[in-house]
LOMI-603862 format. One record per residue (C-alpha): residue number from 1; residue in three letters; x, y, z. Coordinates in Angstrom, 2 decimals, m for minus. Last residue first. Example, Ala and Ser with C-alpha at 12.3 -4.5 7.8 and 13.67 -1.06 7.14 Angstrom:
2
(2, 'ser', (13.67, m1.06, 7.14))
(1, 'ala', (12.30, m4.50, 7.80))
This chain:
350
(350, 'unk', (18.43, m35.90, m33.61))
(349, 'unk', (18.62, m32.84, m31.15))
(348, 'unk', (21.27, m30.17, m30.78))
(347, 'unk', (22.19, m29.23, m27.47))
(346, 'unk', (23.76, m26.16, m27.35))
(345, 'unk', (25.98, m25.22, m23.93))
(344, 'unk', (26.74, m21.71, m22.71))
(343, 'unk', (29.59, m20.52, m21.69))
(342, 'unk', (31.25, m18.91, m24.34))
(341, 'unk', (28.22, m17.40, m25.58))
(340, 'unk', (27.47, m15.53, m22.16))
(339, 'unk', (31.30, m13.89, m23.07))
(338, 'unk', (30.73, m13.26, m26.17))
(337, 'unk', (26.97, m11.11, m24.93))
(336, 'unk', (28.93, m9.99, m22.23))
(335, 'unk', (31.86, m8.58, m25.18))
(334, 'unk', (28.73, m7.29, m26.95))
(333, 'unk', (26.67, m5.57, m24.55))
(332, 'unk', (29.70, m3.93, m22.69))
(331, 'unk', (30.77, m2.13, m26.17))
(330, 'unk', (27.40, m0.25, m26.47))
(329, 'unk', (24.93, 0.59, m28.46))
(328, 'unk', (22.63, 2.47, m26.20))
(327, 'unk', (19.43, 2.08, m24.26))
(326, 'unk', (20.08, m0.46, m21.36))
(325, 'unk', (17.12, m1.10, m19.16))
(324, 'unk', (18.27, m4.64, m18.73))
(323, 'unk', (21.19, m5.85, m21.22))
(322, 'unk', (20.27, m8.00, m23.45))
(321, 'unk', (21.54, m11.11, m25.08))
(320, 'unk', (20.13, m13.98, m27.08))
(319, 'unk', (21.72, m17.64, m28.06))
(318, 'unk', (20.50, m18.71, m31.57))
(317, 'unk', (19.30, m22.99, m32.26))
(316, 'unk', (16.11, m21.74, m33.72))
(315, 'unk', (16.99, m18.47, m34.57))
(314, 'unk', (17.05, m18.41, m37.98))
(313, 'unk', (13.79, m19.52, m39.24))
(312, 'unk', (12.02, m16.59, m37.11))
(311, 'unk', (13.39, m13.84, m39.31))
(310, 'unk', (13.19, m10.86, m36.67))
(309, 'unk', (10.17, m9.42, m36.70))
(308, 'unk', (11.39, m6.85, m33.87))
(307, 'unk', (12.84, m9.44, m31.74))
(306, 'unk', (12.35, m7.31, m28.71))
(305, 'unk', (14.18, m8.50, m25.60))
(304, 'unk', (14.10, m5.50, m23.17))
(303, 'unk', (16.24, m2.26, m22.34))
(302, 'unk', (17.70, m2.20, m25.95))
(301, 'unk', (20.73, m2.98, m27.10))
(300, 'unk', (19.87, m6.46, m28.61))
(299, 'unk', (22.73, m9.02, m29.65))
(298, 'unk', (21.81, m12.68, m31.45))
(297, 'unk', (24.62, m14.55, m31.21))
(296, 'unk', (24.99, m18.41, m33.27))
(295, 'unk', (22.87, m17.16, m36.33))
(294, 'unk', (21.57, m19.11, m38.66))
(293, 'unk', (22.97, m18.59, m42.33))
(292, 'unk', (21.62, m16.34, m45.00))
(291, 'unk', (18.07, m14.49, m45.89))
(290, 'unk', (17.54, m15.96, m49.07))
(289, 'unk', (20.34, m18.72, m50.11))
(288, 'unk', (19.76, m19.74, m46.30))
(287, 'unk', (15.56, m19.42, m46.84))
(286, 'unk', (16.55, m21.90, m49.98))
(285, 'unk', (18.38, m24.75, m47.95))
(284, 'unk', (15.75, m24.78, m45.00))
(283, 'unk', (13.57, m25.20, m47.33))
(282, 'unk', (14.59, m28.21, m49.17))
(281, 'unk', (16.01, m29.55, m45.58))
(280, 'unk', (12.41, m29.56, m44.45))
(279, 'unk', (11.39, m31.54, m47.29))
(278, 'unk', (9.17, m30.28, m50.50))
(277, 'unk', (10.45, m32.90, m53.34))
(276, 'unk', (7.10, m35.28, m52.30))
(275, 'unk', (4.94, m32.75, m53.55))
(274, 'unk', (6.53, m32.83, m57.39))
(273, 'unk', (8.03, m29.82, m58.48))
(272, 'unk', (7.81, m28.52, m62.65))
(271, 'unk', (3.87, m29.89, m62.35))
(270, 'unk', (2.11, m26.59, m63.13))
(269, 'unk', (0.52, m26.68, m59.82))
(268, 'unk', (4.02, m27.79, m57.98))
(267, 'unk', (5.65, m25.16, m59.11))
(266, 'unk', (3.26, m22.55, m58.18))
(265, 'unk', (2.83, m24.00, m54.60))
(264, 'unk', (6.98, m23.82, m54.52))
(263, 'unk', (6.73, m20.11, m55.33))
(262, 'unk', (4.16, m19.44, m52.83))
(261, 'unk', (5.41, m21.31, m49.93))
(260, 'unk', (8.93, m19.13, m50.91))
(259, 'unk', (7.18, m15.45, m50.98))
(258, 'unk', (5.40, m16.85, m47.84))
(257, 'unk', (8.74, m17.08, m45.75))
(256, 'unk', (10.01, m14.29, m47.31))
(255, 'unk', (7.23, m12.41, m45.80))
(254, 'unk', (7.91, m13.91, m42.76))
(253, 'unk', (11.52, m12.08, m41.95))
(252, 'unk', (13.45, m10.64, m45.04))
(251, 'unk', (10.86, m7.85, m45.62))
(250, 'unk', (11.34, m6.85, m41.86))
(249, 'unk', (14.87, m6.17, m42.85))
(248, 'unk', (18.10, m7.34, m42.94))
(247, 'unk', (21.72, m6.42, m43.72))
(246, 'unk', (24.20, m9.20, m44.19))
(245, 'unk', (28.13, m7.50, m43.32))
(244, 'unk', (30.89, m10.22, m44.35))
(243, 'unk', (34.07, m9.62, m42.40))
(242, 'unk', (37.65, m9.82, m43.23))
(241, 'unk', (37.74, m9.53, m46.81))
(240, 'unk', (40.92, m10.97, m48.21))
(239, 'unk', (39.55, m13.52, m50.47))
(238, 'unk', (37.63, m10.67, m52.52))
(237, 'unk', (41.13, m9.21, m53.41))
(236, 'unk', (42.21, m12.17, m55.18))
(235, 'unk', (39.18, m12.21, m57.06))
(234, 'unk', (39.53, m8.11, m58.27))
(233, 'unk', (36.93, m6.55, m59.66))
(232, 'unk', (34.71, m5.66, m56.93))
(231, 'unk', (37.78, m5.52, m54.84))
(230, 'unk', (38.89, m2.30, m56.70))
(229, 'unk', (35.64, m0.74, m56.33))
(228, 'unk', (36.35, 0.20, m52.49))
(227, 'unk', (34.58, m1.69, m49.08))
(226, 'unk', (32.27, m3.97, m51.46))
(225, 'unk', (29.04, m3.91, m51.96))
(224, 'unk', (26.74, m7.19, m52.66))
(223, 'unk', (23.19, m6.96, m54.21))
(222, 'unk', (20.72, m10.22, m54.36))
(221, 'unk', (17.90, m7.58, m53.88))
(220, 'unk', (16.34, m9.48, m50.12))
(219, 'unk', (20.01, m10.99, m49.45))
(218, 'unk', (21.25, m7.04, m48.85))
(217, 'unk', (25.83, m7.93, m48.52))
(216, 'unk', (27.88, m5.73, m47.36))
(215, 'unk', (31.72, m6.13, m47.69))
(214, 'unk', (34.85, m5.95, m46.30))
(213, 'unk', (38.66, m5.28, m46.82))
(212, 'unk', (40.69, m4.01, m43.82))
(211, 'unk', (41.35, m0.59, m43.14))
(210, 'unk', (45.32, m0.59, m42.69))
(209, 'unk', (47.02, 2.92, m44.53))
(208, 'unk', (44.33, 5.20, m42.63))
(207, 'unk', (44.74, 3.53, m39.46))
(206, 'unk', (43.09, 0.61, m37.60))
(205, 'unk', (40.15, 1.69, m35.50))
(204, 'unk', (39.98, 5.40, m36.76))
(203, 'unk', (40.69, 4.32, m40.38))
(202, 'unk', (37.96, 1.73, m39.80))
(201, 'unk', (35.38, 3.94, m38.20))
(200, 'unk', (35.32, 6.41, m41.36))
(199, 'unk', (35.38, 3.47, m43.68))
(198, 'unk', (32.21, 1.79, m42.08))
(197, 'unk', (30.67, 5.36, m42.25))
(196, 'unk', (31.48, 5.81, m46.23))
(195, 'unk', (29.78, 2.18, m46.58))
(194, 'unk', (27.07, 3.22, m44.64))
(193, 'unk', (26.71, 6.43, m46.59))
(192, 'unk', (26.26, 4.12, m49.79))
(191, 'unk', (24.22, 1.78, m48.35))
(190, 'unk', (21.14, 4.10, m47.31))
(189, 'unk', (18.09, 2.66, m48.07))
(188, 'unk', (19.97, m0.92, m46.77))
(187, 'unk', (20.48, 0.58, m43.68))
(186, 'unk', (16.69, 2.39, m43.24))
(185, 'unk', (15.10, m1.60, m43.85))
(184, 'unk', (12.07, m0.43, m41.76))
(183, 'unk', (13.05, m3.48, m38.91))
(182, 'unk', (16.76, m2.92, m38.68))
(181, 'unk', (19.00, m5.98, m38.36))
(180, 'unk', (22.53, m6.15, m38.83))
(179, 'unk', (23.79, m9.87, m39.78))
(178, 'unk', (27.49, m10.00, m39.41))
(177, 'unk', (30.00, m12.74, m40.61))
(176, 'unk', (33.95, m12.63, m40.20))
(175, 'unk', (34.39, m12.81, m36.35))
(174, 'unk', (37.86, m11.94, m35.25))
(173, 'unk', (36.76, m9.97, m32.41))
(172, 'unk', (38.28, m6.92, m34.04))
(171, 'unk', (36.50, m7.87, m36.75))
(170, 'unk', (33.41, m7.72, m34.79))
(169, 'unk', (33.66, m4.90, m32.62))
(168, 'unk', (34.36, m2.96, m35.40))
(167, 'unk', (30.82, m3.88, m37.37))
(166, 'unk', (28.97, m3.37, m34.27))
(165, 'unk', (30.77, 0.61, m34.19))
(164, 'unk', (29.41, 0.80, m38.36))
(163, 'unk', (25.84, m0.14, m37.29))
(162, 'unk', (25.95, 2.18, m34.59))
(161, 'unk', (27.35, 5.30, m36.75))
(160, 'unk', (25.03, 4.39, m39.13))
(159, 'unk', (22.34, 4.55, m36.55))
(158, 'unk', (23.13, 7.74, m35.15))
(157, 'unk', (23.66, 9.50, m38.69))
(156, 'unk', (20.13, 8.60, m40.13))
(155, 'unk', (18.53, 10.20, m37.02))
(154, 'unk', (19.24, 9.67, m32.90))
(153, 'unk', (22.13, 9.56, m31.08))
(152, 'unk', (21.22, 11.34, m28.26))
(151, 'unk', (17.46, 11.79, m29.16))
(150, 'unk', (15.83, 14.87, m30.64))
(149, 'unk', (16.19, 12.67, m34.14))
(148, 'unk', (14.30, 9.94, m32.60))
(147, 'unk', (15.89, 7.03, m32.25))
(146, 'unk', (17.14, 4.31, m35.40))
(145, 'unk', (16.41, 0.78, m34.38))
(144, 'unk', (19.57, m1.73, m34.30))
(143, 'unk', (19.13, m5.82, m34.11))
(142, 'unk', (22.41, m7.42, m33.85))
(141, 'unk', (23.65, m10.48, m35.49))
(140, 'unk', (26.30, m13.01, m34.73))
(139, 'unk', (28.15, m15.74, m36.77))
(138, 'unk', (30.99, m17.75, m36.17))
(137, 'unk', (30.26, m17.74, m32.27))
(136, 'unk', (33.73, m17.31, m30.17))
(135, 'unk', (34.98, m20.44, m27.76))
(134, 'unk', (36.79, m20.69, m24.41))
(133, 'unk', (36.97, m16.82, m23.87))
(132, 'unk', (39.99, m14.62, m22.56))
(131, 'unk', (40.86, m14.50, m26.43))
(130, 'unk', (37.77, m11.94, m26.82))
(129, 'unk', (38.78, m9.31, m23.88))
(128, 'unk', (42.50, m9.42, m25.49))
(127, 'unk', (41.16, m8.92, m28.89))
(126, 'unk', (39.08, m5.51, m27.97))
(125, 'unk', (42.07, m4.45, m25.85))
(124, 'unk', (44.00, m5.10, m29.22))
(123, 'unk', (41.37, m3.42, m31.65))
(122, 'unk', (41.42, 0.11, m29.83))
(121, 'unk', (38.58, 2.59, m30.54))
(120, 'unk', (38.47, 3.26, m26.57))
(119, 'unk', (38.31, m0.06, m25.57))
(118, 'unk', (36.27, 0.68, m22.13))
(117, 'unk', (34.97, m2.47, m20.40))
(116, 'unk', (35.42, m1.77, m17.22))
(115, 'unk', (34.52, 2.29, m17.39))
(114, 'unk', (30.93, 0.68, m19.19))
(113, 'unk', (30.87, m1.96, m16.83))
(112, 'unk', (29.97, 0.56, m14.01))
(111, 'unk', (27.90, 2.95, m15.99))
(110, 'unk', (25.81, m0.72, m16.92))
(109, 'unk', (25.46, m1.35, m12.91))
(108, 'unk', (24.47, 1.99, m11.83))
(107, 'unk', (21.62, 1.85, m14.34))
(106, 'unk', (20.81, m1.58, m13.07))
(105, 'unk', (20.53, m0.29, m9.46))
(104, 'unk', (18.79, 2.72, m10.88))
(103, 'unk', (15.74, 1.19, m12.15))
(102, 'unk', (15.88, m1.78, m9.64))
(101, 'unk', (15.41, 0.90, m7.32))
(100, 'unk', (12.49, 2.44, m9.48))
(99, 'unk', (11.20, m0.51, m10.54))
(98, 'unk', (10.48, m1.75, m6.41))
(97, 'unk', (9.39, 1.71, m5.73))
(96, 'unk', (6.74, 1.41, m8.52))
(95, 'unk', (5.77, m2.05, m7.50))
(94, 'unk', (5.53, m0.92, m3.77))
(93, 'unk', (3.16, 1.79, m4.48))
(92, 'unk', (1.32, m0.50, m7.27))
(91, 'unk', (0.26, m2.55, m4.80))
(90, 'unk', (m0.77, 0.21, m1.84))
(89, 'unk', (m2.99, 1.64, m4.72))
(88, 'unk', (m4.51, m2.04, m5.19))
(87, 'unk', (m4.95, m2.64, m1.43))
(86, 'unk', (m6.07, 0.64, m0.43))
(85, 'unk', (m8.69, 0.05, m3.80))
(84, 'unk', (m9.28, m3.52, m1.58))
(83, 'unk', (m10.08, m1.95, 1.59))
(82, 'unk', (m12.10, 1.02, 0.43))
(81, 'unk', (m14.57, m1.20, m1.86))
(80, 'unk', (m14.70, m3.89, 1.03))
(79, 'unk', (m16.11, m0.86, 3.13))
(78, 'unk', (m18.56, 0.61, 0.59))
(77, 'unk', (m19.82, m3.56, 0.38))
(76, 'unk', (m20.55, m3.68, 4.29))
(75, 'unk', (m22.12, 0.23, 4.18))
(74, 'unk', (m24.67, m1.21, 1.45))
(73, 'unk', (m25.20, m4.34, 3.78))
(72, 'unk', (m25.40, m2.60, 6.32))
(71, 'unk', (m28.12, m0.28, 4.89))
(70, 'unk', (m30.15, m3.18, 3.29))
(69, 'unk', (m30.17, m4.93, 6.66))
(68, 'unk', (m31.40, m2.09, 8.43))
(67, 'unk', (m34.32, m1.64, 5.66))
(66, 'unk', (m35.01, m4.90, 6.01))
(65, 'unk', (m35.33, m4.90, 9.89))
(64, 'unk', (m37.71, m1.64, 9.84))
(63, 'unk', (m39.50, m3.58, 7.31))
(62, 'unk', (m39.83, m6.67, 9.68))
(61, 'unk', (m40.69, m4.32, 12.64))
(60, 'unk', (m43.49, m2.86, 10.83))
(59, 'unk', (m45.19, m6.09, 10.21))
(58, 'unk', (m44.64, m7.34, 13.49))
(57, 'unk', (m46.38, m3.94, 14.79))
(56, 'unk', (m49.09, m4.58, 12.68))
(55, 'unk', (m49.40, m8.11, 14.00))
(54, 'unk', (m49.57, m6.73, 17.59))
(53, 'unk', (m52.39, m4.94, 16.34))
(52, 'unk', (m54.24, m7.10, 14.89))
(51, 'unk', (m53.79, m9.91, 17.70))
(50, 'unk', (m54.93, m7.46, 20.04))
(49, 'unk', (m57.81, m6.68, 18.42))
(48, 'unk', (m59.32, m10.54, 18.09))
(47, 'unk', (m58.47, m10.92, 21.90))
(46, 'unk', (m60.67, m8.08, 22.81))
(45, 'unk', (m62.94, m9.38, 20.69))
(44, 'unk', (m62.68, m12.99, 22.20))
(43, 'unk', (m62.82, m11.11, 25.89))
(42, 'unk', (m65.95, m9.34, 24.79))
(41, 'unk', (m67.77, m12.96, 24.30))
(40, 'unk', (m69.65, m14.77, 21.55))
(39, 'unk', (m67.38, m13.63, 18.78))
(38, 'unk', (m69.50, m14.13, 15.15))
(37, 'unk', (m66.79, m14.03, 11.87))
(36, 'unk', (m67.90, m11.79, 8.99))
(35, 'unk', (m65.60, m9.07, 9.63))
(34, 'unk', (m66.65, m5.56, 10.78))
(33, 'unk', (m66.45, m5.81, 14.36))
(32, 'unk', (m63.01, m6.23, 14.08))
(31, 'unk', (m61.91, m3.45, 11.46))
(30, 'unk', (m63.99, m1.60, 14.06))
(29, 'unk', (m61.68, m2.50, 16.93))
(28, 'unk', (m58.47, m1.99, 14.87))
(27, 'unk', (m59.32, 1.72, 14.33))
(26, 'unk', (m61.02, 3.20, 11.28))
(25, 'unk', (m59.43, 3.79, 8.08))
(24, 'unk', (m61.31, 6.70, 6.53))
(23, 'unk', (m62.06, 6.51, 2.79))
(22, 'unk', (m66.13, 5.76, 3.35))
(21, 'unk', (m66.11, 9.15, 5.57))
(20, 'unk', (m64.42, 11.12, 2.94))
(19, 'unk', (m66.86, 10.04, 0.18))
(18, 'unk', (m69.53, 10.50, 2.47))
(17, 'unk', (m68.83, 13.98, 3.24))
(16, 'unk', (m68.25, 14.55, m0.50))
(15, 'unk', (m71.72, 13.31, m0.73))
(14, 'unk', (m72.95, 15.58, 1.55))
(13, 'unk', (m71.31, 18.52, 0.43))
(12, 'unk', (m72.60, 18.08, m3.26))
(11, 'unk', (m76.00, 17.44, m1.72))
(10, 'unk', (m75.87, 21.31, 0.25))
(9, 'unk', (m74.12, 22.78, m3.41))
(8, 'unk', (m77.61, 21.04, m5.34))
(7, 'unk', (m80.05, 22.41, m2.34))
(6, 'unk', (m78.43, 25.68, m2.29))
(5, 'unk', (m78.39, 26.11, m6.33))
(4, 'unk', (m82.15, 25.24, m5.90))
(3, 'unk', (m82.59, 27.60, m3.11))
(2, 'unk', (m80.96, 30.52, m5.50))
(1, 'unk', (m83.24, 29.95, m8.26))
């Protein structure tokens, strides 16, 4: 039994012996000698290994070369990755310095023309800026946006106190019609302590015995408030109002718009407006009943120009003003705002 087991292992080895031998790669020469091809002399043979071998080295060269030109070419791209982030970061380096001085320069600047233009709750100093000018607008409008309450100024009480400063300026400046402009529609929420801050500011402008006769006017509900009820009753009273106070909202801006498209489409289905009756000057006519009268000012007291949904039919032919990187309601943006005004020039087309 144990020869037989010898005999099978000793064939096992064999065969793996074989198996090991048949793998083996053997040198050029024999790769030679094993092709097909008859060589009549030892110097083609010689010839026929040489050529193998220098085409193995040509072989490994040209992978060598690929994988050197796959490592530039990797450490090319790495290198245009550096330069240009360098670039970017170097970029918005200089931008940031560059906002930063401008930043402060125009920072400087508004502190500056604050102490110039100073009235200090007077209404002659506020007249003697406006009669310096060649013309005055007959209507302005300001957009406001109440702050944060952590804010300077901020809450209910910082933007009725803004609204009712705006409505100084103006009748001091002699201009009888105000649109104020808050997108959430927080002024016309809150009439009543508008009113009571409008009154507050006029007996500190003019006096207790000379606060002039006003009223406020909310287009969207068709509601007008007077400064006391005795000019609510009285005519003769009424024509000695001195300003005219619109407030506006985001309501009064494109949804008004549509409101009117849709009304005038409803008309015209159940035959009560002909097609041809909608003109330009039709419309134009009911958004002023609406919303009110174009604008000739529009005033903004923040850092950039932000219409807020301002209604876009009204400020087709309107001049704007801003102050850059201004944040408060402030004197200096209305009398430069007058004074821009003054000297501009409208062209109105055919």
């Amino acid at each position: 039994m144990s020869k037989i087991v010898d005999k099978v292992l000793d064939q096992h080895h064999r065969e793996e012996e074989r198996k090991v031998y048949s793998s083996r790669e053997g040198p050029p020469e024999s790769n030679v000698m094993k092709r097909k091809k008859k060589y009549d002399s030892k110097l083609e043979v010689v010839k026929a290994i040489t050529d193998i071998m220098l085409s193995g080295d040509v072989v490994g060269d040209s992978e060598h070369a690929k994988e050197e030109t796959s490592k530039q070419r990797l450490l090319s791209s790495y290198f245009a990755f550096l330069f240009y982030k360098v670039v970017l970061l170097n970029m918005y380096l200089m931008f940031g310095l560059f906002r930063y001085f401008q930043y402060q320069y125009n920072k400087m600047k508004l502190r500056i023309l604050s102490l110039i233009y100073n009235p200090t709750s007077t209404p002659q100093l506020i007249r003697q800026d406006v009669l310096k000018l060649n013309k005055i607008p007959k209507r302005i409008a300001a957009i406001l946006e109440m702050k944060s309450v952590g804010d300077i100024g901020g809450g209910l009480e910082g933007l009725l106190n803004d609204a009712s400063e705006v409505i100084c300026w103006t009748v001091s400046a002699g201009i009888k019609h105000l649109m104020l402009y808050d997108f959430d529609g927080v002024l016309k929420d809150n009439v009543d302590n508008l009113i009571l801050e409008i009154n507050e500011h006029m007996k500190l402008y003019y006096g207790p015995a000379n606060v002039p006769n006003y009223s406020v006017h909310i287009p969207h509900l068709n509601k007008t408030y007077y400064s006391s009820e005795e000019i609510k009753n009285d005519e003769d009273a009424k024509k000695s109002i001195v300003i005219s106070v619109s407030l506006l909202s985001n309501r009064d801006g494109r949804e008004t718009i549509v409101d009117l498209t849709r009304t005038m489409s409803e008309l015209c289905a159940s035959k009560e407006m002909k097609l041809s009756d909608i003109t330009m000057k039709l419309i134009d006519t009911e958004l002023t009943h609406l919303v009110g009268h174009e604008p000739d000012l529009l005033l903004y007291f923040g850092p950039s120009l932000d219409l807020q949904g301002f209604p876009p039919w009204h400020i087709r032919l309107t001049e704007f003003y801003w102050e850059t990187d201004n944040d408060q309601v402030s004197y200096l943006v209305f009398i430069r705002g007058l004074q821009k005004y003054s000297n501009c020039k409208i062209n109105v087309g055919k």
